[in-house]
Structure formats: structure tokens, C-alpha cells
C-alpha positions in Angstrom: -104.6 -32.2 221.5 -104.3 -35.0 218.7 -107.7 -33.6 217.1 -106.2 -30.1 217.0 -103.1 -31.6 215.6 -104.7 -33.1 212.3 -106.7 -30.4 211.3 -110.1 -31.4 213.3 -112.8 -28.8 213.2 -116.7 -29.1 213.1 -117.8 -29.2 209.3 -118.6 -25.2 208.5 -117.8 -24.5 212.0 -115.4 -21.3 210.3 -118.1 -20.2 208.6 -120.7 -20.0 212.1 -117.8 -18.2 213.9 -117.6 -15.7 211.3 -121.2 -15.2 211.9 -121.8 -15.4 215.9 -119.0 -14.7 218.3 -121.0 -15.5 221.2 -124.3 -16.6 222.1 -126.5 -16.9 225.3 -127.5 -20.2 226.1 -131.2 -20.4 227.8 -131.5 -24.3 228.8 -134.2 -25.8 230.5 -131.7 -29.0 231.8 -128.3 -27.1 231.6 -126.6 -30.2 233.1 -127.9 -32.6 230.5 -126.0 -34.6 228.2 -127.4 -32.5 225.2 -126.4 -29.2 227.0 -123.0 -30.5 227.9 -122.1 -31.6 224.1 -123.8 -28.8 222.5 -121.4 -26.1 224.7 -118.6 -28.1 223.6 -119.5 -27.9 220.2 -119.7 -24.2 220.3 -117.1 -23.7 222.0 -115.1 -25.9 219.5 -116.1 -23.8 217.1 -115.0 -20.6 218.2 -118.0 -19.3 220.0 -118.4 -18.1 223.4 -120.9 -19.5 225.4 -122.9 -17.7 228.2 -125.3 -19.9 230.0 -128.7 -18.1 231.3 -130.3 -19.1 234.6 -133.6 -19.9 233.9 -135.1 -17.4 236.6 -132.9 -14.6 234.7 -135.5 -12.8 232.2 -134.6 -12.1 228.6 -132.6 -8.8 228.1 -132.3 -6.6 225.5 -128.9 -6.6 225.4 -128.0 -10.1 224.1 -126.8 -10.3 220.6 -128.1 -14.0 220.1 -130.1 -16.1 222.7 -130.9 -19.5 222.1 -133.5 -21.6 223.7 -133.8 -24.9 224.5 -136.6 -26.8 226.2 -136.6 -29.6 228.0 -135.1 -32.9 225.8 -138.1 -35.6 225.4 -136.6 -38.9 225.0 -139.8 -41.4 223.8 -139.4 -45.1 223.3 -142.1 -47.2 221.6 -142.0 -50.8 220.1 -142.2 -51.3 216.4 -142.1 -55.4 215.9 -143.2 -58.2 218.0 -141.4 -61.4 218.5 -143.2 -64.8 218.6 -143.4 -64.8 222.4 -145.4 -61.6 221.7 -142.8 -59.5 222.8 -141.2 -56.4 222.0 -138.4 -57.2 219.2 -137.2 -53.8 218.0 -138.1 -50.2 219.5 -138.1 -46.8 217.9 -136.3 -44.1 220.3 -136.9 -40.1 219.6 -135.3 -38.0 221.3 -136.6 -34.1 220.4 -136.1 -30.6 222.2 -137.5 -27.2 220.8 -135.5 -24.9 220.1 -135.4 -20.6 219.6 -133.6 -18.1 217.7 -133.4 -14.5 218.9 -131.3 -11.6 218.5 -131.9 -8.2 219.4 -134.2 -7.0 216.7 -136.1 -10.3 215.9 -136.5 -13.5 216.4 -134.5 -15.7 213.5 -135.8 -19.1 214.3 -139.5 -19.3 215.5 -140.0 -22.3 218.5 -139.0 -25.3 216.5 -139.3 -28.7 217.3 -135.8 -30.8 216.6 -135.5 -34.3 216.4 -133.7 -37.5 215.7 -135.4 -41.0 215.5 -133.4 -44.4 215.9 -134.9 -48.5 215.7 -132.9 -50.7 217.4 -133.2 -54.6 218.4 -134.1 -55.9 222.1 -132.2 -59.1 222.7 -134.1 -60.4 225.7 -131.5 -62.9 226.5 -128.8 -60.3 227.1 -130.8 -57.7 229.1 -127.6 -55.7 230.4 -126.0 -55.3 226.9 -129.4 -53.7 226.0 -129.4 -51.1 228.6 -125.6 -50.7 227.2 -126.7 -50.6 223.7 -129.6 -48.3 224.4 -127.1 -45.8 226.7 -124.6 -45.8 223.5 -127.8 -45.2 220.9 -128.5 -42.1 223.2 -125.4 -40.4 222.8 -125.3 -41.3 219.7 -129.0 -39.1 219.0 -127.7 -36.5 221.1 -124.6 -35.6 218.6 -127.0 -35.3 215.9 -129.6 -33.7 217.0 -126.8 -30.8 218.4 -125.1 -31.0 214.8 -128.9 -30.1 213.6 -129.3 -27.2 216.8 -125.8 -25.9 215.0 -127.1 -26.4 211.2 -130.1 -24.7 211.6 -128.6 -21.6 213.8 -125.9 -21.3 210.7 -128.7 -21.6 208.5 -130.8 -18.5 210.3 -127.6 -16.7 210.6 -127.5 -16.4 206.9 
């Protein structure tokens, strides 16, 4: 209510809903954190969201579909400490993503992602699973604020 109240919206978000009124969502983990905040970004701005089973095949009748594979979440270390130990890691977290509207396909499979370094304190192991959990949702916004760039961007 309060982010209605001072003017809130998605940056451009008027300018996708003048361009896509609804779209079907085809999501390989549609319970997933990415799923969740990506819906809620649509729908935020405007757009109507229709989710797909996965056994449902692709009709002909869809104005847009989007697809989404599965979200890969990759951690690997980048420094080592003097105890020969892990000191920072570099987190990706990438899905691919697909375009289509009736006619064509606007956005060929495309691979999305979002990379992150962060610091492992080994002497405070549960604020690191914290820190890494926070990091996470962190990626996840970004990487649906690129899903939502790049769709405007086809839309054009």
C-alpha cells in the first residue's frame, strides 16, 4: 500500500505494459524463488500472468510465451586464505530464457546471468549461510530485472 502511495513502479514498467498485456509463463521450477519474484514483477507492472504446466504443449494461440529453464546456481572459490582455505567465492546464478509469440520467436534460447564475490568468514559459519541466503535473493532480483529488460527490449 505505502509503495503504491509514493508513486512506486518498476523503472519502464509503463512502457512494457503498453507493449504486452499478458504473457504465458512456461517454468521449469514454477515454485522457485526466481518464478515467485519474476510473477510479481509482471504482475506489478500491469501484466497478466498465465503459468503453463510443463506437460501442457505449446499452442498456437498464445500471444507471448516465455520460457524459462531450470535456474543453475554455481559457487566456486576465487582466493585462498593462509590456512589454504577458501577466502572469497564467486556465485552465478543463470537460467535460459525464450521469446515467442505467435508468428516468431523474438528472443532465441538465451542464457541470463548474474555473478556475485563474496567473503567466507570461517569463524562465523551461520552468518555465512545468512549472508550467502541474502546474496541469493539479492541475484535473483537482477537477474528477473534483466528477464524484464530484455523482453521490453524484443518487444520493440
Amino acid at each position: 500500500m505505502s509503495l503504491t502511495s509514493c508513486g512506486y513502479s518498476l523503472r519502464n514498467s509503463h512502457l512494457l505494459k503498453a507493449k504486452l498485456e499478458s504473457i504465458h509463463l512456461n517454468l521449469s521450477q514454477p515454485n522457485s524463488e526466481f518464478s515467485r519474484i519474476l510473477r510479481r514483477n509482471l504482475e506489478q507492472a500491469g501484466i497478466k500472468t498465465i503459468i503453463l504446466d510443463t506437460s501442457q504443449e505449446a499452442s498456437s494461440n498464445k500471444e507471448h510465451e516465455l520460457i524459462i529453464s531450470s535456474e543453475e546456481i554455481s559457487t566456486r572459490p576465487v582466493t585462498i586464505n593462509s590456512r589454504a582455505r577458501a577466502a572469497q567465492y564467486e556465485m552465478r546464478v543463470s537460467v535460459e530464457i525464450t521469446l515467442k509469440n505467435r508468428e516468431s520467436i523474438l528472443v532465441e534460447p538465451e542464457a541470463i546471468f548474474v555473478d556475485r564475490i563474496y567473503f567466507e568468514d570461517i569463524q562465523n559459519i551461520t552468518g555465512n549461510q545468512e549472508e550467502v541466503r541474502i546474496i541469493t535473493s539479492e541475484m535473483h532480483q537482477d537477474l528477473v530485472f534483466q528477464v524484464m529488460r530484455r523482453i521490453e527490449s524484443a518487444l520493440n
